[in-house]
Phi, psi and omega in degrees: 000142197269147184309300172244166193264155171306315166267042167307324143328286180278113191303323194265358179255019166267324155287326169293295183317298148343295182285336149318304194281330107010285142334290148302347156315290168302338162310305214260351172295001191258356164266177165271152169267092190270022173241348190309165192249102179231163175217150163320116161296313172185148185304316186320347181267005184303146117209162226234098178296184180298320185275013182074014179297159184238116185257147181232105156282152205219145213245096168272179200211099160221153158256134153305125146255117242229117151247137170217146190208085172320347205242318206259338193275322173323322177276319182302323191300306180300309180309306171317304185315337176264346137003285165317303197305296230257308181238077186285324174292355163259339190276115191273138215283123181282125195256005168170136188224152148223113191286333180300338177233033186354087167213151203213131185250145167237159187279069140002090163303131190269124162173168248233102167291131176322317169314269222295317197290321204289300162323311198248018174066005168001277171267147168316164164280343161291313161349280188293337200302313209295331194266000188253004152278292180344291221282300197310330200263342164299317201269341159294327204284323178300270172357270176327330212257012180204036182290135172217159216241014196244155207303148139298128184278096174332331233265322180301331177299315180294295180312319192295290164326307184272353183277343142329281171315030204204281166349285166302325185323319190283319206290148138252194199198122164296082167322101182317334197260012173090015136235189175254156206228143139273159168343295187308298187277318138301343160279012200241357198280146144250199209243160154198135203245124203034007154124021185226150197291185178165141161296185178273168208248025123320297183271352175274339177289351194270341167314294183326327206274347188266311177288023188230316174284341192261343169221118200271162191280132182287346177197159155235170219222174178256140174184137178331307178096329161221068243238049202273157164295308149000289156293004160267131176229149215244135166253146161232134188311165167302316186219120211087176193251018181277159180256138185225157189244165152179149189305117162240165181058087164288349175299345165278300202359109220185116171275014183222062208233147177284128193283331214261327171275062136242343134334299193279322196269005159278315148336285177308346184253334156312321186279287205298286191297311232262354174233019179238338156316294226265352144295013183225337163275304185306105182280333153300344185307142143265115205265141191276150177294156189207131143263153192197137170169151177275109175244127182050050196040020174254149172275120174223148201243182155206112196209113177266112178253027168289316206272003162265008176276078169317141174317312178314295231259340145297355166269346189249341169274356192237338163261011147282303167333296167330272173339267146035267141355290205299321210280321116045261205271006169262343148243023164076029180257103209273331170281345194307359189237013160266351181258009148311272205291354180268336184274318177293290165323323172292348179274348193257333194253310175293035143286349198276329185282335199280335192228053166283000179261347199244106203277027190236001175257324206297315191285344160288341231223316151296304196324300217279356162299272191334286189322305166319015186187040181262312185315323174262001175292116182294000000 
């Protein structure tokens, strides 16, 4: 643990901190660690009881990860307890909580996001492909081992848009086209996104909300719920050569779930996420020209993200695709790709308030709204 805290500077959340970690500290020394990463220091350290037990000292390793979120840990504790039951082998053990002032420690895997491995070639491409079959063939098995029959409820999904709509309505936006606009008043233009027409993304939002009421989900599944390459995080043991995964950041978590927004947010980072992370972190990144400017009252945007899609990541979007395709039809669910496209849109338009500042994201994030609902557009 590092000497000092990052708000050291402020005494009383430097003290709250403290004493948190101070806590969850004494908690988890008193358990076992089965992810610490150790190793044999040396045979010399054998020693040999009466009963011929064999004692080995041993050199641990571990990192702690200290979340604290009052609005958000509650929900990671219920998500975990259903975790636990349904994947105990991805699922990293919460080794001390406390929900009332939320905040929670997990043993931190030194190990890598799936993100992070694609981007920087980590792992081999055989590698990632075997461990990320893994994951597909886990998260089908899970779906299936825990289909009820009784529908997902649409309705959060819808509540979600508007209270999105509601949010922007308020926002204004420093404009690529040189003044300020509101939310409001740019969503209401309509669009042309590389040159193809579309409504304003007013009325695609009333679309979505109409392709969410009119096909409400025929079952429900148990499932992470934000199942982005990011939140995979990937290890390789101390002893063997196998790869090991696990889920992190729990709060969607929901045994009463649509499988298809687990789909789309497996999706959305390959074709998308996966080049808007990394124009917004990556200070090496080369960011593609993106135009925006109003003509004849329409918004027209421009932008191309093919040629910023690694190959790898069209390979993991396309056996997400598969996937898709099987569960489809192994559970007779005949509506699922218009609320795929009612979903996809809804992961882009909640994006706008988080990169209401970025004026080289904003205009990407209408386009892929748009596209995500080009299939139902008459």
């Amino acid at each position: 643990m590092k000497d000092k805290l990052p708000l050291e500077q402020d005494p009383r959340t430097t003290a709250f901190l403290r004493s948190i970690i101070r806590r969850g500290t004494e908690q988890v020394v008193n358990n076992q660690f089965p992810y610490a990463n150790s190793q044999v220091v040396s045979e010399s350290a054998l020693t040999e009881g009466a009963s011929g037990a064999i004692t080995i000292m041993v050199d641990s390793q571990m990192q702690l990860m200290f979340k604290i979120d009052p609005d958000k840990v509650p929900k990671e504790i219920q998500g975990f307890l259903i975790m636990e039951k349904v994947l105990p082998n991805h699922t990293l053990p919460l080794l001390a909580y406390d929900s009332s002032i939320g905040w929670l420690c997990v043993p931190y895997v030194l190990a890598a996001n799936l993100h992070r491995i694609v981007e920087k070639s980590l792992f081999s491409y055989t590698q990632v492909l075997a461990v990320y079959d893994d994951f597909l063939r886990q998260m089908s098995a899970l779906w299936i081992r825990t289909f009820n029959k009784k529908p997902s409820d649409n309705q959060f999904f819808i509540k979600r848009l508007q209270r999105k709509a509601s949010i922007l309505e308020s926002l204004k936006m420093p404009s690529a086209i040189g003044h300020l606009l509101s939310f409001a008043e740019l969503f209401s233009l309509p669009m042309q996104v590389n040159s193809i027409a579309f409504p304003s993304i007013n009325e695609m939002v009333n679309v979505a909300v109409d392709i969410l009421t009119q096909n409400p989900a025929p079952l429900s599944v148990t499932t992470h719920g934000d199942e982005h390459a990011k939140n995979i995080i990937i290890q390789t043991p101390v002893i063997g050569d196998g790869l090991r995964w696990f889920l992190i950041d729990l709060p969607n978590v929901s045994s009463e779930a649509d499988w298809v927004w687990s789909i789309v947010q497996m999706r959305q980072w390959w074709q998308t996420s996966f080049y808007i992370d990394q124009a917004t972190y990556s200070k090496a990144h080369n960011r593609i020209p993106v135009h925006i400017d109003i003509t004849q009252g329409n918004l027209c945007i421009e932008y191309d993200l093919a040629g910023q899609i690694p190959p790898i990541c069209r390979v993991l979007d396309k056996k997400v695709e598969s996937l898709a395709q099987q569960i489809s039809e192994l559970f007779e669910d005949r509506t699922w790709q218009k609320r795929y496209a009612a979903f996809l849109f809804l992961v882009f338009y909640s994006l706008v308030s988080h990169y209401q500042h970025n004026e080289h994201i904003l205009p990407i994030l209408y386009g892929e709204m748009a596209y995500a609902l080009k299939p139902l557009l008459s």
